[in-house]
N, C-alpha and C positions, 0 to 999 in steps of 0.2 A: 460532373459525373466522376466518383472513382468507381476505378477497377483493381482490385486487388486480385495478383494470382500468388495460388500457395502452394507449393510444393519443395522440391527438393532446389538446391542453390544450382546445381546444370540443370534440372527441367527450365527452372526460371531464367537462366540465360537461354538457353534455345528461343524459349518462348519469346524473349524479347527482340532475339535477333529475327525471330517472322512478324514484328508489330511496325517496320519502317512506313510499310504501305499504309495500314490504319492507321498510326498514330497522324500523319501526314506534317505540318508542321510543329516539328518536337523541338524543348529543350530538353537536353540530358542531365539530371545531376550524379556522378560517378566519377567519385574523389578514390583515383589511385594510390595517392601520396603517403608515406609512412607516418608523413609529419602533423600533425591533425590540429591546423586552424584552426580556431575558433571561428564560427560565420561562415563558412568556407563553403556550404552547400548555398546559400543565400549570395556569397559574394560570386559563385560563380553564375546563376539564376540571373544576375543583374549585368553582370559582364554579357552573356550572351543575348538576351536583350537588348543592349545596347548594338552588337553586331548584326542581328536580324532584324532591329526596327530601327528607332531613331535614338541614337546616343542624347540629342540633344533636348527632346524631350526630357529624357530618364535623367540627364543630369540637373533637369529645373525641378524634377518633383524632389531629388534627393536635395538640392537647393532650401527648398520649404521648409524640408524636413532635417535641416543643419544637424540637431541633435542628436535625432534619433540616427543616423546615416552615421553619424561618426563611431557609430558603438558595429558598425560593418566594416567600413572605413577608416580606420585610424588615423591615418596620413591625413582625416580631413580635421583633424581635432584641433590643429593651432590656429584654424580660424573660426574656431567660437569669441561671440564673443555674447554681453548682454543675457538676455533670455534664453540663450543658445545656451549658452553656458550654462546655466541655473539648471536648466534642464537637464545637461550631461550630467552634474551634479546630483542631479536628484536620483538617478538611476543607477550610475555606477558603482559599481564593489565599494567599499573601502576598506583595507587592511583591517582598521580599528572595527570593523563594525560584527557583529556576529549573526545577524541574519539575510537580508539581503535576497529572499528568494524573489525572483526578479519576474513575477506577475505581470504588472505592470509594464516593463518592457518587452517583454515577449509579443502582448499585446499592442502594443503602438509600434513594433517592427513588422506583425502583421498586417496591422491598417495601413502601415506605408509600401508593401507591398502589394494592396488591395489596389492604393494608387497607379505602382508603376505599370501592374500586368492588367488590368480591368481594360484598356484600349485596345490590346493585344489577342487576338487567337492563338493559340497553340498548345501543345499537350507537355505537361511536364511530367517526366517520364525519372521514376527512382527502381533502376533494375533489384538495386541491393542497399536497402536502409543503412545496413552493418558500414559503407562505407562513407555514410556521411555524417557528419558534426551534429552530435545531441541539441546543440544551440538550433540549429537548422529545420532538426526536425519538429521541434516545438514548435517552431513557429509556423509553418505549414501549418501542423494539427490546429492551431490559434486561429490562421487564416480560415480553415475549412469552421473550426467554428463561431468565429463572428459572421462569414458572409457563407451561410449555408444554399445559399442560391444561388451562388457564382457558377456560371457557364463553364468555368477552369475546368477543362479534363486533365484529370491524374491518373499514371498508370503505375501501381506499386509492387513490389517483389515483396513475399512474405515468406523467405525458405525456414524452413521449417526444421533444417539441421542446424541453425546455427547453435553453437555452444560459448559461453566464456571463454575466453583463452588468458591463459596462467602463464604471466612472462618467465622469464630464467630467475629471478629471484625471488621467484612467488606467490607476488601479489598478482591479484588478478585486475589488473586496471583497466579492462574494457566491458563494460557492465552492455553489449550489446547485445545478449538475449535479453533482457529487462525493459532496453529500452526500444528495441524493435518492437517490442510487441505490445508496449503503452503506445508508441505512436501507432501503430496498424488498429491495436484496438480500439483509440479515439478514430480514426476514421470509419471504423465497420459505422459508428453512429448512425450516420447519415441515412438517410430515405433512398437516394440517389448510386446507395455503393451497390454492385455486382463482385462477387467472390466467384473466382474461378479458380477449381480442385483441378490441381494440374496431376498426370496420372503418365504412368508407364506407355501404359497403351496409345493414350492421346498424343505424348512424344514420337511414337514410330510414325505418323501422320504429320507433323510439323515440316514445313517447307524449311530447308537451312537454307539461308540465305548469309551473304557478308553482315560482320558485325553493323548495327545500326546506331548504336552511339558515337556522340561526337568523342575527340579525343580530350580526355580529364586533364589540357595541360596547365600547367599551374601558371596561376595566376601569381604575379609583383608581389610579395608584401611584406613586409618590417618584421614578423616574425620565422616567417621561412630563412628568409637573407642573414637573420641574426644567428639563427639554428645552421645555420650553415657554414657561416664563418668561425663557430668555436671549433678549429680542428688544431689549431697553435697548441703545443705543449704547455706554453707559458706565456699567459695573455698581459699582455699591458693595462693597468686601471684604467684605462681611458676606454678600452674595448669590453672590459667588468663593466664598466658605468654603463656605458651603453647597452650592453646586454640587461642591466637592471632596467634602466628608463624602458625599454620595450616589455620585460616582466610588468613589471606597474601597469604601464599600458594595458594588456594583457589581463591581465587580472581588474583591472576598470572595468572590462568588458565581457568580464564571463569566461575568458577563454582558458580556463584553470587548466588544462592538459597542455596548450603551449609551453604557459609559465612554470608548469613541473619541467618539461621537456626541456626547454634552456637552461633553468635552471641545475639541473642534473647533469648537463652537458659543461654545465660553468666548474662546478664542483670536481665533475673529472678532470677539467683541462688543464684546473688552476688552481695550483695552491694559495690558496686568498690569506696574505698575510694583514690588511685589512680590517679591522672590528667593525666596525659600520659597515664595511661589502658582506662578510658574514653574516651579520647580523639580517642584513636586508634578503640576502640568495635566501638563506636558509628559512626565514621566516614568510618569505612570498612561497617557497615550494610546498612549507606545511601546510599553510593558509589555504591554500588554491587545493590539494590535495584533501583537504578535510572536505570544501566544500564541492570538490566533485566527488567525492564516494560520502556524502556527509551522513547517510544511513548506516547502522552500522549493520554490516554483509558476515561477520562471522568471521574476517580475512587475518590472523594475526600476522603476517609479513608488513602487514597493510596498517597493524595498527603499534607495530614497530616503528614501521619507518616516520609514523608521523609525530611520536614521543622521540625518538631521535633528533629530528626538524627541530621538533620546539624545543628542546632541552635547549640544542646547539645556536639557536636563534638568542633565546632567553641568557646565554652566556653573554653576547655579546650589547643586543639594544639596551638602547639608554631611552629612548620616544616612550613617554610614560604611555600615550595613548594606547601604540601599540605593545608595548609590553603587557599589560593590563590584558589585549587582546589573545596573544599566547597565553600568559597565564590561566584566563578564563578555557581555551583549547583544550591545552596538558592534561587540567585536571578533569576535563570532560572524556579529553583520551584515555584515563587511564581509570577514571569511574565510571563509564559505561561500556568502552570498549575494551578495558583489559580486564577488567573487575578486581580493582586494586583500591579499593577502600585506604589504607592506613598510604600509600605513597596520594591517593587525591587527597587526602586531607590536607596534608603538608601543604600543596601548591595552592590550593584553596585556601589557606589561612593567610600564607603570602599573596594573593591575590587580592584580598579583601584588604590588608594592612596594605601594600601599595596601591590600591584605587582610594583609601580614604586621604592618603598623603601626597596625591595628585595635584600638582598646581596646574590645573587643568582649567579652561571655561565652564561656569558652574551647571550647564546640559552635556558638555562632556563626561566633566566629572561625575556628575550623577547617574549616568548613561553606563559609565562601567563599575563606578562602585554598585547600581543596582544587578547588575550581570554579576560581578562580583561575588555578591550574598545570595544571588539566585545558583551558583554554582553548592557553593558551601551550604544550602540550604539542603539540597538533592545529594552533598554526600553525606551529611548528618540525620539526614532522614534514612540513608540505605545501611547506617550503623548504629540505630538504635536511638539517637536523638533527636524524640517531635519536638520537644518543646524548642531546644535549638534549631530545629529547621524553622517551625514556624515563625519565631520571633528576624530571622533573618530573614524569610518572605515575607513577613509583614513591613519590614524596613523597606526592600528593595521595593514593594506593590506601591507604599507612599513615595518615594523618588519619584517612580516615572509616572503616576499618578499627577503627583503636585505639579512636578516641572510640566508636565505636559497641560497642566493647566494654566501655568502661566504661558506658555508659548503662545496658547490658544487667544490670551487673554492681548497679547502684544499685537494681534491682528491678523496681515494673510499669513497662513499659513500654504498655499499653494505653492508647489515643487522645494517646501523644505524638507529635506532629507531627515534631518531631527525630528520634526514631527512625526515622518514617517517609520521613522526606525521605534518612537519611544512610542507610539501605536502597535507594531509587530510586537515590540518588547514586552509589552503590559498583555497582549493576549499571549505569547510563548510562557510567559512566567503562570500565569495566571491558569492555561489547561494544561503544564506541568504539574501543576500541585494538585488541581485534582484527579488527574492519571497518578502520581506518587502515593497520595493516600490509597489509591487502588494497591497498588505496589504493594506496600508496607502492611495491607488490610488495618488500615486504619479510615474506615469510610465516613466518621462523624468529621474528620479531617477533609476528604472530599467535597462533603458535602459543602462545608464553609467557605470554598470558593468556590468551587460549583454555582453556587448562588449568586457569585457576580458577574458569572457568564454573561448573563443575557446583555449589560450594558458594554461587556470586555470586545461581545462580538461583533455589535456595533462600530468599534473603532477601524476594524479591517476589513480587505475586498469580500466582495460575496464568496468570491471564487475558495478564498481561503478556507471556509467553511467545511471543503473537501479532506482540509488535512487533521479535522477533529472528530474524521467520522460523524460526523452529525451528533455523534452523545450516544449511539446506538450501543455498539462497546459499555459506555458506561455504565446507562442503564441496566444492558443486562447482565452484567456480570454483577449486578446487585438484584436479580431475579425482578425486577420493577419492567418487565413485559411490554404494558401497555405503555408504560413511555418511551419504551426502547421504539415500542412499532411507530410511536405517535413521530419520534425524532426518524426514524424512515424513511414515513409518509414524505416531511419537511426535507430530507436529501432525495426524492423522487423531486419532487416539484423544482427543486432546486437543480438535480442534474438537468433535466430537463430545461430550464432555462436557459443553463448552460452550455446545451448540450454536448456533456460530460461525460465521458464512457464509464464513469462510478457510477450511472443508473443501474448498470446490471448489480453492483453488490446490492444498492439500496431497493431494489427490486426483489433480490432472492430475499434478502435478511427481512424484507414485508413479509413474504410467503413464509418464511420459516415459523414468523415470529405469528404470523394469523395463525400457522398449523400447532405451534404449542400451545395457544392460549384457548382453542377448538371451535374454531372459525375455518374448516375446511376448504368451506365455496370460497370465501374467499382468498385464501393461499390458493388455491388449484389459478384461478383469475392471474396471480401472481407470477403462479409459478408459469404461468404459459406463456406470459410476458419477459420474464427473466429469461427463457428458452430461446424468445424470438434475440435477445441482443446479446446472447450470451456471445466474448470475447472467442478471437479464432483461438488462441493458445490456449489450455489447458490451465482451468483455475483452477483456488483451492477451498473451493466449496462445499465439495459433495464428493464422493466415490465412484458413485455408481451416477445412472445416465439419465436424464429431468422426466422419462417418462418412470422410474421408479416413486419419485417425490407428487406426481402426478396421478400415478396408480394409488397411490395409499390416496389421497387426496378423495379421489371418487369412491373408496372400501370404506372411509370416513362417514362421504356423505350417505351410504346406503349403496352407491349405484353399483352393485356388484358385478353386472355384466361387461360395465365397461372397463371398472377394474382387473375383471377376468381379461380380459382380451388383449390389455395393454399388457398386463404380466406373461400371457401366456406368448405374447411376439415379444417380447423382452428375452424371455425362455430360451424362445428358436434360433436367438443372435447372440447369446452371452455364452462368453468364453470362461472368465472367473469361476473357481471352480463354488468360493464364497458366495458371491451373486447369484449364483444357480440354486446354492439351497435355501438363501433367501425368497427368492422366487417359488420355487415348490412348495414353500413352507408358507407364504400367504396366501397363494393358490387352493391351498390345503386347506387351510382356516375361512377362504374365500366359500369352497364348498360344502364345508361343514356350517356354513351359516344357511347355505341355502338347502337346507339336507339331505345334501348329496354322498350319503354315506360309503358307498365304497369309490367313489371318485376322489372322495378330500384323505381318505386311508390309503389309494393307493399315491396320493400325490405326496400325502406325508411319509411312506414308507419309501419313496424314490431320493426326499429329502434325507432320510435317514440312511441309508443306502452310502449316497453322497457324504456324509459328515464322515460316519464311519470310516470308507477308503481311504478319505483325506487326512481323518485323524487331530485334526486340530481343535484343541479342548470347549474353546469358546463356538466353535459349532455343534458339536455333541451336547454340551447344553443348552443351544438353541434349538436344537431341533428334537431333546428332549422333551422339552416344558414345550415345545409348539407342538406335541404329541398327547400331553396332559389337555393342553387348549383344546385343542380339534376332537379329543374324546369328548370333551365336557359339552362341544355344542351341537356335539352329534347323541347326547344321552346314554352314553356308557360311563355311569358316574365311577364303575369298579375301573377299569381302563382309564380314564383319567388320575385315578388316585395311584394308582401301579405306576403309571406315567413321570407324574409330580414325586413319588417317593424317589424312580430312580434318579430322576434328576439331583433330588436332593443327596443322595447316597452318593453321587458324579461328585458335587461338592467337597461332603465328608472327604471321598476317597483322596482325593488333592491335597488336604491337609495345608501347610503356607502354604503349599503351591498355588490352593483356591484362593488365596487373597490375587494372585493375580490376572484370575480372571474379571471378564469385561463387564464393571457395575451394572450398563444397561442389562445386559443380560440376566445378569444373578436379580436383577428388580422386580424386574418382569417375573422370572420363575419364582420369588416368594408372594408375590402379589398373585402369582395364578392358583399358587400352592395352597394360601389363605382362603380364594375365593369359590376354592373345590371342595374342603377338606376343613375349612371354617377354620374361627378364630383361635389363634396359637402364639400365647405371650412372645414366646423365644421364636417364631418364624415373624412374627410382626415387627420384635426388634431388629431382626434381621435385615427385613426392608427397607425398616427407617432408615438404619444405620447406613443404608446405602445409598439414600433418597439424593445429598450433595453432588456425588460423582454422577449417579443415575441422571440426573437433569440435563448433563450438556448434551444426551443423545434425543431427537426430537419424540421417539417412539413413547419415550419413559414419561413423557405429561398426559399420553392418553391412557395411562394403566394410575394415573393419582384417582378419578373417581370412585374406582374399584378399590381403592385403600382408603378413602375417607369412613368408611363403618369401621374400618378395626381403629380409628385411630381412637376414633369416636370412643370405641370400647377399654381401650387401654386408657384411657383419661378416667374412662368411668371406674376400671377396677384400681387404679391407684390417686384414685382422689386427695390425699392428703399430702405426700411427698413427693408429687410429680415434678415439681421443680426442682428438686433436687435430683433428679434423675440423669445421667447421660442422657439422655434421648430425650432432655427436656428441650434443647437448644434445637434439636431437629425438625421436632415439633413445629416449633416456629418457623421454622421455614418452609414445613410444611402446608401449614396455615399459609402465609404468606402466595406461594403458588398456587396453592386450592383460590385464594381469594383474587389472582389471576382471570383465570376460569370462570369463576362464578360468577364476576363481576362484572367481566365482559357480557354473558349473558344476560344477566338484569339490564345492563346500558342497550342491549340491543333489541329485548325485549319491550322496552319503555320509548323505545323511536317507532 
């Protein structure tokens, strides 16, 4: 069973300090400390377990599980040995390596927690996510979903104020809105969750009672003690060294906030006269700092400090392996994150020339000469050179290729890290390039690895699949619909599986994608599903609220009434002053189909009313041309054409300014303009010319049948040089979406 309650960060403590009694036997996890462990919600989890049940149990199952225990446990790490070892090996960081998202471990730390607490009753209680370790809460989420039937009660804090906090030198290094709310929204999943709306009112009724958590006191361990002891002005290498060997550690195991943390603390204490200490501080802090912010968040403080790191690191290392590894960084730092094309290039060229001169092991070697030219590939693509990218992704695609087939060919590959990584490597390279040809709009590029997806995706976990979008992205940003929705379907089934809280995108983007291609029933199916698991936080999907996407949905299939009804309780509750005359304005058009003439006049005049006061351009022309519409299906062809002119006049009067009003809009109004007031070269080119921008808005695919006769007609009056037309290229993509539409129909017609 989880419970999630939501509200403000004091309702959710009060609330917590009245659940002593319910919860009945609790562990707490409520990490006070400033110093942020890595493991630390997990290491505490296990520590008090051991105090409330049988230590000696808990230490035979982490016994079994030597490996996996030692990525919690550090101190237990000098006695791996054997298969122990292989295994640590297979999972941990390494400096050198550049991907490493840790799937896999996340997963076999849940199952060995499935072990220790599955004997046990009791409730584990998180008042406030914000203060436990991202490593921690992964794995929770992991747990809840491999064993979605576990008897475990959780009772979780979901405040709703939390914000980012921006340290003093202005990176913002705690990504806790982000990541509270991937972990709450993986658990909403479940069958078994209860959300409780915690409220003003329901606080003046809460019993206060004494805090109910246990005390967060910290628990022994090798990176607290180390973090503690840099307070010396001027540390001795023996106490550098040390401080490094727990970095490494550290960084083995994921704990990249520690190892920035010491590290950082190293730097101020101690002037490191040193090249190899340099070399090492400064290159574990960059390192560990890229891959805990490894998305890039927009933070330039954030993407200083880490071109500083690697500069300063890169000064001093001589370890070809990992120099190769900064290098590939730097120019990653500064070609996507800083958008410095002509300084990536530089380190990109030197990157490539020292991985070919690598006296490296020939899977090392080829491991970062391929990373190498996958870098310089993706900066010579973002400046104008395909052919040079391609030829440098064709090189790196056959390294990890080849070598990966001879590993294959030498026998087990189980828990080798090389195979592993030259797996991840071959599919990162390989859906870079065709996201790049997106980029660059060069989609025959695309397409040509594109095409060896299907065998690329093969090589990695199912789970991975989440982080390529399915292809949905891809497809439809080349208007190819039906296989946007088809790759969907395939991440439904697959969230599902998994169950994965990216059901809800792969759910909405169904429904979106049935409702442009004019399969309504079925979007509305979609959309109703999408509603039920929609995440608590606030996504970025829609504007407005699932019964609007639901309303058109049933105005689609005919069902007026019900359309009416939802819109009209939509009405009674919307604040927006935008929403409100959207609302009036299909209300309007809703009664003017059923011909309700002076109820759809007066609902459009309340719309009009509204724009008016408000004044903003892009609604004055919607509710213009939604006044052309509503005359024409009420049979006042003179009033719809007065309508349609003034809108058009609305246009003119803008002058540039009209260029920036909103495509969907202006599409609609020459597409209604043409279909009142009939066929007009200069209004049809009009629409055309706007057809590209018009399409990201979902509305603009049900106004294309209505423009299929004029296109019809403009082809027929310039039969001879239509290709050479501006508006020949439109055309085609015209075509293209019509054959969306159409085709879906015939397939659905012929089942």
């Amino acid at each position: 069973m989880i419970r999630i309650y939501q509200g403000s960060s004091a309702q959710i403590a009060s609330q917590f300090r009245s659940l002593k009694d319910e919860a009945g036997n609790a562990v707490y996890l409520d990490n006070n400390s400033a110093f942020p462990t890595g493991w630390w919600g997990i290491r505490r989890l296990i520590h008090t377990l051991k105090e409330h049940f049988s230590a000696k149990d808990i230490d035979e199952v982490l016994e079994r599980h030597q490996a996996i225990s030692c990525f919690l446990f550090p101190e237990r790490i000098h006695t791996l040995t054997g298969a122990g070892a292989k295994e640590y090996d297979f999972y941990k960081a390494r400096l050198e390596s550049r991907l490493n998202v840790p799937y896999g471990l996340l997963e076999a730390v849940a199952r060995l927690l499935e072990q220790l607490i599955s004997p046990y009753t009791f409730s584990l209680m998180i008042p406030d996510p914000v203060t436990i370790d991202s490593e921690s809460l992964r794995v929770i989420e992991n747990y809840y979903r491999l064993f979605p039937g576990t008897q475990q009660k959780i009772f979780v804090g979901f405040p709703t104020d939390i914000v980012d906090r921006e340290d003093a030198d202005g990176i913002t290094w705690e990504r806790s809105q982000g990541t509270v709310q991937y972990f709450v929204g993986n658990l909403f999943r479940y069958p078994a969750v209860e959300v409780i709306q915690l409220d003003v009112a329901a606080q003046k009724n809460v019993k206060q009672t004494d805090q109910a958590s246990e005390s967060a006191a910290r628990l022994a361990d090798q990176e607290t003690l180390t973090f503690d002891s840099l307070t010396d002005r001027e540390l001795d290498a023996g106490k550098v060294l040390a401080a490094i060997r727990v970095m490494t550690s550290s960084y083995e195991r994921y704990s990249f906030r520690a190892v920035m943390k010491i590290g950082m603390k190293v730097l101020e204490t101690q002037l490191l006269t040193d090249d190899a200490l340099k070399a090492a501080v400064h290159g574990l802090v960059g390192s560990a700092a890229s891959f805990y912010q490894f998305t890039h968040h927009g933070n330039p403080p954030f993407d200083d400090f880490l071109e500083a790191h690697f500069r300063q690191a890169l000064r001093f290392e001589t370890r070809p392996e990992i120099r190769s590894a900064l290098l590939y960084r730097i120019t990653f730092t500064l070609a996507e994150r800083k958008a410095d094309p002509g300084g990536a290039l530089a380190w990109a060229e030197q990157a490539v020339v020292e991985a070919s001169q690598n006296a490296l092991p020939e899977f090392q070697h080829d491991y970062h000469l391929a990373w190498a030219l996958n870098v310089r590939a993706h900066v010579y693509a973002h400046s104008g050179r395909l052919e040079a990218c391609r030829e440098d992704a064709e090189k790196a695609y056959a390294l990890l290729k080849n070598g990966l087939t001879r590993m294959e060919q030498e026998g087990d590959t189980s828990l080798n890290y090389w195979t592993d990584d030259y797996k991840r490597s071959i599919f990162n390279l390989a859906i870079h390039q065709v996201y790049t040809g997106d980029e660059i709009n060069e989609p025959e590029y695309s397409r040509e690895w594109f095409k060896r997806m299907s065998w690329v995706m093969r090589l990695v976990p199912g789970i991975m699949r989440f982080d390529t979008f399915h292809w949905v992205d891809y497809h439809r940003n080349k208007l190819a619909l039906r296989d946007a929705l088809l790759a969907a379907e395939e991440g439904i089934e697959d969230a599902l599986c998994f169950r994965h809280g990216q059901l809800y995108v792969y759910l909405f983007c169904a429904a979106d994608l049935n409702y442009r291609i004019g399969n309504a029933g079925k979007a509305l199916q979609l959309f109703e599903q999408a509603e039920q698991v929609r995440p608590l936080y606030n996504d970025l999907f829609h504007m407005f609220s699932f019964p609007w996407f639901i309303g058109n949905c049933y105005a689609k299939m005919g069902q007026t009434d019900k359309a009416e009804a939802i819109f009209k309780n939509e009405l009674a509750n919307a604040g927006e002053v935008d929403y409100r005359i959207r609302l009036l304005t299909s209300l309007a058009l809703l009664s003017a189909g059923k011909g309700e003439k002076e109820k759809s006049e007066r609902r459009m005049n309340d719309a009009i009313d509204l724009a008016v006061e408000y004044g903003e351009q892009n609604l004055l022309l919607k509710v213009t041309a939604g006044a052309g519409d509503v005359l024409h299906r009420i049979g006042d062809a003179a009033g719809a054409e007065e309508a349609y002119n003034q809108a058009m006049d609305l246009v003119f009067a803008l002058g540039q300014e009209g260029l920036a009003l909103n495509s969907a809009y202006l599409f609609e109004m020459y597409v209604g303009h043409l279909t009142v007031l009939g066929y007009n070269e200069e209004r049809f080119a009009g629409a055309i010319r706007l057809l590209p921008d018009a399409l990201d808005d979902m509305e603009s695919w049900w106004h294309l049948p209505a423009l299929a006769p004029f296109a019809e007609k403009f082809r027929n009056n310039n039969p001879g040089d239509i290709e050479h037309t501006e508006i020949a290229g439109v055309l085609q993509i015209f075509d293209m979406v019509m054959a969306e539409r159409t085709e879906y129909a015939m397939t659905a017609m012929s089942r």
